[in-house]
N, C-alpha and C positions, 0 to 999 in steps of 0.2 A: 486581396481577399475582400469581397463586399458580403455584407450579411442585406437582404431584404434592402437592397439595390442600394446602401449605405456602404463608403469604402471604412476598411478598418486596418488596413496596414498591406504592406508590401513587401516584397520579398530580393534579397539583395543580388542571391542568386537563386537558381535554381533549385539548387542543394540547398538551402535555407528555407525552402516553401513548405515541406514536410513538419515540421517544427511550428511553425508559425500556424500551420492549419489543424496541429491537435491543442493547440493554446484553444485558440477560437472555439473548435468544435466542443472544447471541455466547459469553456466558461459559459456556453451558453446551454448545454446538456445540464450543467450544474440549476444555473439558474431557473431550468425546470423543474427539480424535482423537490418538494418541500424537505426539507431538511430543519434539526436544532442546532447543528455543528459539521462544518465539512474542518475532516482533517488531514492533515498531507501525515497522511500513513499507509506503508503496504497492508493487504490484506488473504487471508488465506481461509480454507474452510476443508474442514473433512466430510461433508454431505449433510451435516445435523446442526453445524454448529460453527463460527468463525473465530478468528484471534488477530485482533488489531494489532501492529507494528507502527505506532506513531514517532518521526524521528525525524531527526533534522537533518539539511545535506550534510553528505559527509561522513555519516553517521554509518553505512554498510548495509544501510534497509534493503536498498536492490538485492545485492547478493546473498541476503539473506534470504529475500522473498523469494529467491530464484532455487536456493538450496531447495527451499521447502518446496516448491514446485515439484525439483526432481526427485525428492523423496515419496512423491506421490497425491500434494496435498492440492484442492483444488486453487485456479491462480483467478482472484475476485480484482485485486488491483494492487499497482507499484505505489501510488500514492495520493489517492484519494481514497476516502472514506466515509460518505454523507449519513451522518446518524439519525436514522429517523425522525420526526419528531413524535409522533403518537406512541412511536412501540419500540424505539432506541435500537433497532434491526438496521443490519447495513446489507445492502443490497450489491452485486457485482458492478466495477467499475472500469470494465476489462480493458483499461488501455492497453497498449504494447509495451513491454519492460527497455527501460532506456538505459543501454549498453555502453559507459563513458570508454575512452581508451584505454586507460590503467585498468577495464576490468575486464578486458578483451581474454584474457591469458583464463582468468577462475570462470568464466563464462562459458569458452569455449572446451573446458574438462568437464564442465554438466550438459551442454546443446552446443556438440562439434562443428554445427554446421554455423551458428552467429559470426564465425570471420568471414564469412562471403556474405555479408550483408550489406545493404549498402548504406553509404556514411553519409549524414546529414551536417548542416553546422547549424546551432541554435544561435539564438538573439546575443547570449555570454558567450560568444567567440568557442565551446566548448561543441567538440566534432562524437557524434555520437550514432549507435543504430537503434534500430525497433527491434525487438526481438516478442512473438508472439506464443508465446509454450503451450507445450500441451495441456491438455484440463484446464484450458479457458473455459469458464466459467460466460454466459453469454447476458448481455446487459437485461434481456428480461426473466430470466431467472428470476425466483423467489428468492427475498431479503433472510437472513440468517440470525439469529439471534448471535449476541457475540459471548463468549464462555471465559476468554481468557483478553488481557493487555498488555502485552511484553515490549519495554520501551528499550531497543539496542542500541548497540555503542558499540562498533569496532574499536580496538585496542592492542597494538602489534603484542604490547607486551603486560597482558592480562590471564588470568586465571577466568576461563568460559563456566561462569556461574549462572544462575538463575538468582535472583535476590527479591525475597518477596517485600513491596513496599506498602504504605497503607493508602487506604481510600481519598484521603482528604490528597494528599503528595501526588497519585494519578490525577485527580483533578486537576493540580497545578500544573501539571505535566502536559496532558492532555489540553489545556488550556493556552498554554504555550506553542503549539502544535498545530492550534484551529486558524486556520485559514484566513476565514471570513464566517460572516453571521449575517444568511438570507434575511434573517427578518432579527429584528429587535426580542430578547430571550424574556418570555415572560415569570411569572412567579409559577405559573404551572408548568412551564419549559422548565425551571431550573431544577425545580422540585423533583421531575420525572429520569433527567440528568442523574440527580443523588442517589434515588431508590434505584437507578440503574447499576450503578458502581456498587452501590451495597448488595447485588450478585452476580459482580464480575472479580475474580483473582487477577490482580495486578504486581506486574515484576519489573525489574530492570535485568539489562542481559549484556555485561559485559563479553566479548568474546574478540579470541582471536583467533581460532580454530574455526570452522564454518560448517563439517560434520560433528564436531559436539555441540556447536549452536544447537543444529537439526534434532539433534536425541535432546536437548533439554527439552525445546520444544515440544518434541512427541513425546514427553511423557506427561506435557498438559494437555495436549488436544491429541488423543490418541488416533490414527486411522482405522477405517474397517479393514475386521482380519482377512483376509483372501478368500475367494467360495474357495471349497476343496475344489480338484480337479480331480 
């Protein structure tokens, strides 16, 4: 892969190329777009409004973001989330949702068709696919203000609550979650940060069930009712 006749890395096979050229495309898409905070969080929106899923691997974000998909909700991205800096609005970031093997089985009972996709291997020896859903959201779409923060945790063996936590604890949260910092955060970046959270609802979302995930969810970010027919 050369960017602007510069090499940046190679690929070991073929099936390794895929992978390595959404690394590239992402850090450099990033680097363009002025941001306060890029976060490795899924992202979702119901047409007026978005709800950040910031969360570590491991954690169930995909398949969570993937529920909410097929529940209806629009799909902005698996895990990035560039926070504005003027107006703290996040904008779609529609990668394609990365499919590990153990989640081939929950995958494929929401979007039947993800077994016949084809397998890639990334850089961490981890064999994975692209999966594209419907109600991609498309990268020039208009940024969304965000309404809600729901930080998950898969948990075989949890009680699927919503838990509301306080402002200053998503900070820490969110903080722990952020990527990188395009530019150094000034006192009027941090400031704009705060009054942001002071009207955003922030939770933690232990679950081990993936349709009562979905219903805590929707009853913070509700969907449009259906036109009649």
């Amino acid at each position: 892969i050369h960017v602007n006749g510069r090499w940046l890395m190679d690929a070991r096979i073929p099936g390794a190329l895929a992978p390595s050229l959404k690394f590239v495309l992402l850090r450099y898409a990033i680097a363009r777009h002025d941001h306060s905070l890029h976060l490795h969080a899924g992202v979702v929106a119901n047409g007026k409004h978005c709800l950040l899923l910031p969360a570590a691997k491991g954690s169930g974000k995909t398949t969570l973001v993937a529920g909410l998909v097929h529940a209806g909700y629009r799909y902005f991205s698996d895990e990035v989330a560039l926070l504005d800096r003027a107006t703290c609005k996040v904008r779609p970031s529609p990668l394609s949702l990365c499919v590990k093997q153990h989640g081939i089985a929950v995958f494929s009972s929401l979007f039947p068709d993800v077994a016949q996709l084809p397998v890639y291997e990334r850089e961490d020896g981890e064999w994975v696919r692209y999966l594209t859903p419907p109600g991609t959201a498309r990268a020039v779409d208009l940024a969304l203000p965000v309404r809600n923060i729901v930080f998950p945790r898969y948990r075989p063996d949890c009680t699927t609550e919503l838990h509301p936590i306080s402002r200053i604890e998503a900070l820490r949260r969110l903080l722990d979650q952020s990527t990188s910092i395009l530019k150094p955060l000034t006192l009027q970046d941090a400031t704009a940060i705060v009054d942001w959270l002071r009207g955003v609802q922030s939770y933690e979302l232990p679950f081990s069930d993936l349709s009562q995930a979905v219903a805590q969810i929707a009853r913070l970010l509700p969907l449009p009712a259906a036109a009649p027919t």
